[in-house]
MARFI-956754 format. One record per residue (C-alpha): x, y, z. Coordinates in steps of 0.25 Angstrom, whole numbers, padded with zeros to 4 digits, always signed. Last residue first. Layout:
<margus>
XYZ;...
</margus>
This chain:
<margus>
+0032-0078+0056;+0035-0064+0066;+0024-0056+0057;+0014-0068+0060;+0017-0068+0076;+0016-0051+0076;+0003-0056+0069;-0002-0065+0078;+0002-0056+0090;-0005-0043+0083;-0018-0051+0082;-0018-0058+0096;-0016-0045+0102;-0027-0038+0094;-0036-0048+0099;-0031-0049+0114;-0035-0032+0115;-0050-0036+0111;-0056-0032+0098;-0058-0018+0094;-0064-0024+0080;-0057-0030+0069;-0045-0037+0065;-0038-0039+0051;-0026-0046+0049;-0013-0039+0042;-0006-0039+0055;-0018-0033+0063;-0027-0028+0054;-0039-0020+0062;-0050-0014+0062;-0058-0005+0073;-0067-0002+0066;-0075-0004+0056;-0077-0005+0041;-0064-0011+0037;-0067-0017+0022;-0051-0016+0019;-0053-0008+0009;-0063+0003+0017;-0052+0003+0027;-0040+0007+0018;-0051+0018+0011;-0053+0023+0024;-0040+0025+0030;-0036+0033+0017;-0047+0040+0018;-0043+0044+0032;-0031+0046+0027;-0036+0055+0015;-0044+0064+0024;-0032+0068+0034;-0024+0072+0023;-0034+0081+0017;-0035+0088+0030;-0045+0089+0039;-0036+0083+0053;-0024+0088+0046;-0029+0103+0049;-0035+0100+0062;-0023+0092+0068;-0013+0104+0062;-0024+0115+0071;-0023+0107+0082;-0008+0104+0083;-0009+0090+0091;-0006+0091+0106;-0016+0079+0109;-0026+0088+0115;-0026+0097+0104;-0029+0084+0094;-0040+0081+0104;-0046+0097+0101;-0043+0094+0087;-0051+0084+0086;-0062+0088+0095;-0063+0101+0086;-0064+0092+0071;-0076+0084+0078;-0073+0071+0082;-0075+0072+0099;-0092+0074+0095;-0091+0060+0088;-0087+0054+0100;-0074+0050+0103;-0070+0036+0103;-0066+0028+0119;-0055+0019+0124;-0051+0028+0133;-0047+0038+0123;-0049+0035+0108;-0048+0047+0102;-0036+0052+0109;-0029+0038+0106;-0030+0042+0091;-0026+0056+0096;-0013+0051+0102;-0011+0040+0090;-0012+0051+0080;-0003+0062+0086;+0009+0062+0078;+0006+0077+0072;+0000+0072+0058;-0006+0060+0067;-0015+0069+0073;-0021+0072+0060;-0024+0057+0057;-0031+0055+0070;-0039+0069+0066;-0042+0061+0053;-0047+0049+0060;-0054+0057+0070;-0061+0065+0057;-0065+0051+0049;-0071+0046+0064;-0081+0060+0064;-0085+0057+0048;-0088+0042+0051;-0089+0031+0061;-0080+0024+0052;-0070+0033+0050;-0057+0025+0050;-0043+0029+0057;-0035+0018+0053;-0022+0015+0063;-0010+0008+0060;-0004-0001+0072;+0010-0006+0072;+0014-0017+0079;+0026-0027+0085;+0036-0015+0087;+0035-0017+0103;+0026-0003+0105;+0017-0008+0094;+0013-0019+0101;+0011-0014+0113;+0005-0003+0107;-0008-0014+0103;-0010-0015+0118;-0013-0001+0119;-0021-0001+0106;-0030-0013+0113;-0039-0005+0123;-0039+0008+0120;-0037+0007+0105;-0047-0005+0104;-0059+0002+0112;-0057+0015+0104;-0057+0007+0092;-0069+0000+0097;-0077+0014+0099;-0074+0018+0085;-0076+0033+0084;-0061+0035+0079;-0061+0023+0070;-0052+0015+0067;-0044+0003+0056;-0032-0003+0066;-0021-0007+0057;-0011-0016+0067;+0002-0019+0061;+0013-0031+0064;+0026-0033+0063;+0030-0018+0064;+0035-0011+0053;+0028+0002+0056;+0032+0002+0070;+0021+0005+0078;+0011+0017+0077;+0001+0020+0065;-0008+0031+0063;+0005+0042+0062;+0011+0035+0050;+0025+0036+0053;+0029+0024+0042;+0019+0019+0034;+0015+0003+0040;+0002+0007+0030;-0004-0009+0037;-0016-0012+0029;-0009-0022+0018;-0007-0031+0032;-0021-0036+0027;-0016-0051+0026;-0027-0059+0023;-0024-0076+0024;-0031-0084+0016;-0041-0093+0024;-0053-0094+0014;-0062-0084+0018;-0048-0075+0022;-0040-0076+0032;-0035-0066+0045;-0048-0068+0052;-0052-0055+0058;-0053-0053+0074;-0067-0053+0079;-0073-0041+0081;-0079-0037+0097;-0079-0021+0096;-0081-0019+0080;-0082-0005+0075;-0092+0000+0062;-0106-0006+0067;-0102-0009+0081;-0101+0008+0084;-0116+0007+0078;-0123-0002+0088;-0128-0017+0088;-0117-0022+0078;-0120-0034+0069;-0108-0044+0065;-0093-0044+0069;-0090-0055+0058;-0092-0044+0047;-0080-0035+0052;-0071-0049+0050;-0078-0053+0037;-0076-0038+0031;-0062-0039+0037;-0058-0049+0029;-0066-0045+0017;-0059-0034+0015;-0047-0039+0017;-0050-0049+0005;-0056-0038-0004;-0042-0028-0001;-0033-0042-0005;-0040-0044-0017;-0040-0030-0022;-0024-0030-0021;-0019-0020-0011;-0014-0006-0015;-0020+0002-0008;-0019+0017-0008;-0016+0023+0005;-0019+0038+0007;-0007+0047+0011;-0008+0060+0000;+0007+0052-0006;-0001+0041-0007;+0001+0028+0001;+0006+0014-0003;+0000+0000+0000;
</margus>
């Protein structure tokens, strides 16, 4: 895969492998069922891990995610690390608030010894108000600030409300952070900002993510802000297969 010189991605991944990808997490998102409220219908609390073959047992690698681009200020760990994480998000998902503050911190742990690198994708899938945050998260990057305010969003565990989404309450979070507001609101509606949220989107729309939180974890695909153990699991098994 190769970026533009504007900073959009532009696949190139042979047809067959996006349809089989797509179909992969399709079944995974698929298997969660009904939802009884309107968060469920777009996040998934209790999902079960994604299967790692396909219908008739050949293996899909989706490691074609992972950007490994040097000093991207979305990603933390070493960008050759054995293993990457991609985490597909939402700023008003209430399970990727649970996930980041109950199994991120665990997750450093990893990245702290070299094993892991974690890549984030801000999505909007709650619409316009989640679009802004991701955009604000991608300003706040511009002044090496994006996983202080990605935390800020997600304090205690918990996503802002609506009312906290606006263009002031950014700024005014980005104030608290020590970001330059007036930089932070220029590069928060800026043609730059738009075309990596598109950027983001088309990835995900190809992959037939649609909710979050996502994940692919060594190239295999997991789903829902599952419990700690899961994602433990995930990472060991493919630090194990990067090792041979």
């Amino acid at each position: 895969m190769f970026r533009s010189d504007r900073g959009p991605m532009v696949w190139l991944v042979p047809l067959a492998v996006i349809v089989l990808a797509t179909v992969l997490i399709g079944v995974v998102i698929a298997s969660q069922g009904p939802s009884d409220d309107s968060a469920d219908a777009h996040s998934q609390s209790e999902a079960g891990s994604g299967s790692d073959s396909g219908s008739e047992g050949e293996e899909i690698d989706l490691s074609f995610v992972e950007h490994r681009v040097e000093d991207d200020s979305r990603a933390v760990g070493d960008v050759d690390a054995p293993v990457t994480l991609v985490m597909f998000s939402d700023y008003q998902c209430p399970y990727c608030a649970t996930w980041n503050e109950e199994t991120l911190p665990t997750m450093m742990e990893y990245v702290d010894k070299g094993d892991l690198r974690i890549e984030m994708r801000d999505l909007a899938v709650f619409g316009e108000e989640s679009e802004r945050a991701a955009r604000a998260a991608y300003a706040a990057g511009l002044q090496d600030k994006y996983w202080e305010f990605h935390n800020a969003m997600f304090e205690g565990g918990e996503h802002p409300p609506k009312s906290e989404l606006d263009d002031d309450s950014l700024v005014s979070t980005a104030k608290e952070l020590g970001l330059d507001p007036t930089k932070f609101k220029g590069d928060l509606n800026s043609v730059n900002a738009h075309d990596e949220f598109e950027a983001n989107a088309q990835e995900s729309s190809s992959l037939g993510v649609a909710s979050t939180p996502t994940f692919v974890i060594g190239g295999k695909p997991l789903v829902g802000a599952q419990p700690t153990k899961e994602f433990v699991g995930a990472v060991d098994d493919a630090l194990a297969e990067a090792e041979g």
